[in-house]
N, C-alpha and C positions, 0 to 999 in steps of 0.2 A: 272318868267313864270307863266303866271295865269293857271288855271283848266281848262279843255277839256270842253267847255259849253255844248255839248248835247251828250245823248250816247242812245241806239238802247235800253239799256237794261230797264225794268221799276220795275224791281223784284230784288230784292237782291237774290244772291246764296247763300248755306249754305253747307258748310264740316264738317263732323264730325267726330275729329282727339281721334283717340285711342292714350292712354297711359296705362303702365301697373298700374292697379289699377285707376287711375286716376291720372289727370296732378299736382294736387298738389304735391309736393314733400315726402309729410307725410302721402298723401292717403291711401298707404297701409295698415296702422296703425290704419284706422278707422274702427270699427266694423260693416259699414254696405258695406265695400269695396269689391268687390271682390278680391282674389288672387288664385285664380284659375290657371288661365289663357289656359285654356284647347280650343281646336275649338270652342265646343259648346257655350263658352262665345264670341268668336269674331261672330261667326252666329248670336247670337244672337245682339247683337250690330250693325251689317251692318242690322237686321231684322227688329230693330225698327227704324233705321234713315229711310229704306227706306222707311215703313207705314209712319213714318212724310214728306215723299217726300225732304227728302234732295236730294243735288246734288251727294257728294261722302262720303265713309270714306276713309280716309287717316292713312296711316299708317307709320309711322319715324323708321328710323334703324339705328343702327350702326355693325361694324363690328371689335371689338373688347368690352376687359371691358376696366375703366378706374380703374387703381391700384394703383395712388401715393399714396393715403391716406387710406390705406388698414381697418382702422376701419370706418370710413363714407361708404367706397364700400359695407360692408358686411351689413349693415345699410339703404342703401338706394338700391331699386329698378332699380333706374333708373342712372345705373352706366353702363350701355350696355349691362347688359344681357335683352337677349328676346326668348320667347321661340317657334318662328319660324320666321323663315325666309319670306319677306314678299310677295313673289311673289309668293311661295309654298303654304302660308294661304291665298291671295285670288284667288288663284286657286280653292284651295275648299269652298272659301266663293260664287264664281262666281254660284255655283251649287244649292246654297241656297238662291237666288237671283235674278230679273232677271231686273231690271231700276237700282238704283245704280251703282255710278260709283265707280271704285277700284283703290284706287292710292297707288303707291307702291314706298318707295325712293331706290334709289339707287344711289352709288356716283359712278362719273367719275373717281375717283383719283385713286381706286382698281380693277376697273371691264376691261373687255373687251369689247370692243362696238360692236363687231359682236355677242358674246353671248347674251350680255344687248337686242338688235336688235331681237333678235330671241325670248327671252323668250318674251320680252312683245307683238312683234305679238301675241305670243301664247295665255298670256294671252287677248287679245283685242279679238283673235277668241273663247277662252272658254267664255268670257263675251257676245258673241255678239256684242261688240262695247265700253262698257265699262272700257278702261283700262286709267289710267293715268301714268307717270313715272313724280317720283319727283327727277327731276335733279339735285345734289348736290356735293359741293367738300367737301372733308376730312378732318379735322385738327390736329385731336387729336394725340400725341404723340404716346402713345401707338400702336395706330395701326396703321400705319405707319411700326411698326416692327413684324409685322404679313404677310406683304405681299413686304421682302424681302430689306424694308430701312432702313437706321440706324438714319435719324433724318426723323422729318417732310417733308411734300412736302413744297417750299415758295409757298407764296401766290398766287404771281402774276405767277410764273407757277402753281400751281393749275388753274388755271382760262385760262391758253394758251394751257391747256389740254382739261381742260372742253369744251372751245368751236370747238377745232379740233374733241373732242368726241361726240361732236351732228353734226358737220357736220356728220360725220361718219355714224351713227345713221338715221340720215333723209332719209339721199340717199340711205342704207338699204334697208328701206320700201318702197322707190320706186323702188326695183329691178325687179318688174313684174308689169305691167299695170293693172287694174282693173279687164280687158277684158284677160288678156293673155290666160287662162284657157278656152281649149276649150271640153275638156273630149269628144271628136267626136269618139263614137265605131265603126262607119263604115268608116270611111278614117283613123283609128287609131293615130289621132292626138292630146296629151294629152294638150299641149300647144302651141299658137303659138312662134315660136322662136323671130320673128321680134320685141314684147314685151317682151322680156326679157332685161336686163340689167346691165354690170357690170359697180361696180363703177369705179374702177380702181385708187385706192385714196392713194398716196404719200406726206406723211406730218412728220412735224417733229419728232409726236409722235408714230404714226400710217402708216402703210403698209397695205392695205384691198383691195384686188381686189374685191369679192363680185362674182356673186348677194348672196342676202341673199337666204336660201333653205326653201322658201316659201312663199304664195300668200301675196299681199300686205293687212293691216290688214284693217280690216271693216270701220275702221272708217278715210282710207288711211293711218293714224296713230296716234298712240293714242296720246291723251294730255298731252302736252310737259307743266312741275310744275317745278318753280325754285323757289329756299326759300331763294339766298340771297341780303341782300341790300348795301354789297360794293359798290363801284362804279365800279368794273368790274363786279358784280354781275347784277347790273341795265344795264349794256350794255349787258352783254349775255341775260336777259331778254328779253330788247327789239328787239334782234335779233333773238331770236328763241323760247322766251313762251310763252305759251299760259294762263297761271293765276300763279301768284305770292302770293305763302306764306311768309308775311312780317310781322316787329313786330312797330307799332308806337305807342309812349304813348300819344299825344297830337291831341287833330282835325288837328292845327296847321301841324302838323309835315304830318299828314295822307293826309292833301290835298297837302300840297308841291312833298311827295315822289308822290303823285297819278299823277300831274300834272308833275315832274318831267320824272318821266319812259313812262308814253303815248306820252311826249311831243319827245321821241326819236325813235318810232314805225317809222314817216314819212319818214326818211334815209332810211330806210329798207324795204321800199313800203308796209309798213301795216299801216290800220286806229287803231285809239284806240281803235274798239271795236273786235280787233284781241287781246286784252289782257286783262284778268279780273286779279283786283288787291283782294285778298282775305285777310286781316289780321289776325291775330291769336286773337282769345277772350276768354280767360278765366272770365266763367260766373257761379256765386253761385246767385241762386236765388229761389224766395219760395214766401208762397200768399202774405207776408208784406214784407217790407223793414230789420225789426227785426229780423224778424226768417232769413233770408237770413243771415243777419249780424251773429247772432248767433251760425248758419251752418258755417260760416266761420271763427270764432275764436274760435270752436273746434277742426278746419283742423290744424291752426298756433299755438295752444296749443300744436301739437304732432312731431312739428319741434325739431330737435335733432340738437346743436348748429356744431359739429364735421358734421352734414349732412348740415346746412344751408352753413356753411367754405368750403365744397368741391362745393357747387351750384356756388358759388360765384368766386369758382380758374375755373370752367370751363365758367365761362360766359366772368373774368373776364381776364384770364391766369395767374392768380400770385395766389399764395398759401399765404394765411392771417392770417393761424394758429398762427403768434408767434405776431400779432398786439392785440391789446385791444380789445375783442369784441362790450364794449361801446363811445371807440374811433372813430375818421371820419375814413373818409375811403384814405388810405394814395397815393403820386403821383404815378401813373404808368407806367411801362415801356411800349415801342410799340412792340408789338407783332406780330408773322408770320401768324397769323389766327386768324378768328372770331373777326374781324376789327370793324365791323359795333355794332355788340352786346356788345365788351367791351365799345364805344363809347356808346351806350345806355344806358348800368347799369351805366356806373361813371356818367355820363348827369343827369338819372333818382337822383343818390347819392346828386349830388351838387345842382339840383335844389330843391330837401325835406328836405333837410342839414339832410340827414338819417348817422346815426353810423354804423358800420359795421354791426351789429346783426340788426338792425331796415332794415339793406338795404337787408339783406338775408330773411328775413321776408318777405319783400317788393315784391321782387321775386319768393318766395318760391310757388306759384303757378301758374302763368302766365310767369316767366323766359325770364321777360323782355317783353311781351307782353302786352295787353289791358286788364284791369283786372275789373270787372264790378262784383257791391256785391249789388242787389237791388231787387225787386218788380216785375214779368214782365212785369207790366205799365213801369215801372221804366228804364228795361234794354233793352225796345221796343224804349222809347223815344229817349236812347244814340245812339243805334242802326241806327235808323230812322236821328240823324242830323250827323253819319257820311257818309250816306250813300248817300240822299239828298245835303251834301255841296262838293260832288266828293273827300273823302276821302275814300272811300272802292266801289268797286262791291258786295261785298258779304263776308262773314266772315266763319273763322275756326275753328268751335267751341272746344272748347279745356274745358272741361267737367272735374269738379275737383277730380270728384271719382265717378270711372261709379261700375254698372249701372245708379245710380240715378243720379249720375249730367246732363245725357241725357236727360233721364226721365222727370227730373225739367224742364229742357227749353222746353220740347216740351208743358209738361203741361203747363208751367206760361207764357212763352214770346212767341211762336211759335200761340196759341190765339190770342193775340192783333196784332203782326205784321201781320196776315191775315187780321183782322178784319179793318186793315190800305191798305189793296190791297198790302204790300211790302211785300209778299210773297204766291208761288204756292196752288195750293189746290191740282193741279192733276202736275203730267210729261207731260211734251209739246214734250216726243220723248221718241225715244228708246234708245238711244245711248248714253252716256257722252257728248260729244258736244253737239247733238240736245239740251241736256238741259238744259247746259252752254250760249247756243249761237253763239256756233262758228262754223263758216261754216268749213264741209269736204273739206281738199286740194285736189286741182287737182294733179295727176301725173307730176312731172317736167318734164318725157319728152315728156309727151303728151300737156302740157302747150308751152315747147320748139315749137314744130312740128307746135303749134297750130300761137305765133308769128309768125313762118318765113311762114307761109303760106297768110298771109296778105299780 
């Protein structure tokens, strides 16, 4: 399947994905890190993506910790503690803000789709229009047993849930027409009833009569983020997202997946540019190529090998503690979750002939993503030919130790990619869409009325 030859967009998009302290694994560690993590630090972080005109920040959650290896947990950060919840913090980020867009994950596996439905109209109307939800299934063991299972969800029903739960979800937000709301003080009529709408939706998983109890949100609803690259992962994509957080190491790989997922939009009556493919990049970068380098082997200096071995059982699903750290990295069993990323790390393993500690290394910052240590001439140029040969719409910047790792790109690389026209100077809208690109849907049953009226 070759690459989608032309697309609408001519600017790359940009997200800028909070992690605590920073995405490197050993961030916190660093003494110019924050660990704060108080509001005022996430304000400030959606404050300066927006002055650089990003598109959103993005924010990852879980809902549990992860405890097999209880000295790496207490050691690492980012073992699922966080210290709010993400739809409650850009609620008060939404006030501190006003073009950024807020994207907030949330999995199908534990949620309810009438609540999930409700909160982020809400947040879409404290935004204005900027709200995203990042669509996501669950795997982790532990939590699983937090919300009432005794083992994991399987896969392949994670994914028969997930897409029953965005139908869900969609039809929701079309429970009221645009128009419904007619607040008329003299005929006392608050809405009209004939645009109201129940779903009335009977499915495997799910029982929802509806309507949702509330106007449909500004932007008819917010934008729909899916983060995985299984192959059921790429089909719920192409069926109901609207921009994809993915992770590929190679241009190779990046234009395949690119042309892969747009090339199945068509079945679904969407063109390609009803879908922006975002990749994850972890980027250390500074005025020369050296100091960048330099900045980055004081991060991987502060890797703790007990932290690197827990990175690696959750990327990889097997627990490696009792193997040789500078041994390969040995055969794997197949596992119920996180298909696509164990396939990544062992790919990324056998292609570097990396050891087990070289490969945790390897990861220890980008977590199987694109990992870029350069100049911002440098990390313009990588930028610039994966963006140019249809392996990206726009990337998700994944900052190795904020504040500064923002900081750095806007100063070093966020220059040259203007001074290239591959990226904004101003916001071309109000909204998260407007600035993405992607048209506001019509009401399905005003699209309905609209066919049979032909």
């Amino acid at each position: 399947m070759s690459p989608v030859p032309t697309r609408r967009l001519d600017r790359l998009k940009l997200g800028a994905f909070h992690y605590v302290s920073g995405h490197h694994v050993a961030a916190w560690r660093h003494p110019l890190a924050s660990v704060d993590d108080s509001l005022r630090d996430y304000v400030a972080f959606a404050r300066t993506a927006e002055a650089a005109k990003f598109d959103a920040v993005f924010l990852a959650d879980s809902v549990g910790i992860r405890l097999n290896l209880p000295a790496s947990v207490s050691r690492n950060p980012h073992s699922g503690v966080t210290p709010f919840e993400p739809l409650t913090l850009l609620s008060a980020i939404a006030g501190h803000t006003s073009r950024i867009g807020l994207v907030a994950t949330a999995s199908t596996s534990f949620s309810d789709p009438y609540n999930l439905a409700r909160q982020f109209a809400s947040l879409d109307r404290l935004s204005a229009g900027r709200a995203g939800w990042n669509l996501v299934t669950t795997q982790e063991p532990e939590v699983a047993l937090n919300f009432g299972h005794a083992a994991p969800v399987p896969h392949a029903k994670r994914y028969e849930r997930a897409e029953e739960f965005a139908d869900v979800v969609l039809g929701l937000w079309d429970s009221f027409e645009d128009d419904a709301f007619l607040r008329d003080r003299v005929s006392g009529k608050y809405y009209d009833p004939r645009k109201l709408h129940q779903l009335n939706h009977h499915g495997e998983h799910f029982q929802v009569r509806g309507p949702l109890n509330a106007p449909r949100p500004p932007q008819g609803r917010p934008v729909v983020i899916q983060a995985g690259s299984s192959e059921p992962g790429k089909e719920l994509a192409a069926r109901t997202a609207e921009v994809i957080f993915t992770a590929q190491q190679t241009l190779e790989e990046a234009t395949s997946f690119y042309a892969d997922v747009k090339g199945r939009l068509a079945k679904y009556g969407r063109s390609p540019d009803d879908l922006k493919i975002m990749p994850g990049a972890f980027i250390v970068t500074a005025r020369t190529e050296a100091e960048a380098q330099e900045k980055f082997e004081e991060l991987q200096g502060l890797v703790q090998p007990e932290v690197g071995l827990e990175l690696l059982r959750t990327h990889l699903g097997v627990d490696l503690s009792g193997h040789p750290l500078d041994g390969p990295l040995p055969p794997l069993p197949e596992i119920a979750g996180g298909k696509s990323r164990q396939a990544l790390v062992a790919d990324l393993a056998q292609r570097e002939n990396l050891s087990i500690r070289e490969l945790y290394l390897r990861i220890a910052g980008a977590r199987g993503h694109w990992q870029l240590v350069g100049s911002g001439e440098q990390i313009a140029d990588q930028l610039e030919e994966r963006f140019l040969n249809y392996g990206a719409d726009g990337f998700n910047l994944m900052s190795p130790i904020l504040p500064g790792g923002l900081t750095d790109f806007i100063d070093f690389v966020l220059p040259e990619l203007r001074r290239r026209g591959l990226f904004r100077t101003e916001y071309e809208g109000r909204t998260l869409r407007e600035n993405l690109g992607l048209s506001r849907p019509e009401n399905r049953h005003v699209a309905r009325r609209s066919v049979a009226a032909e």
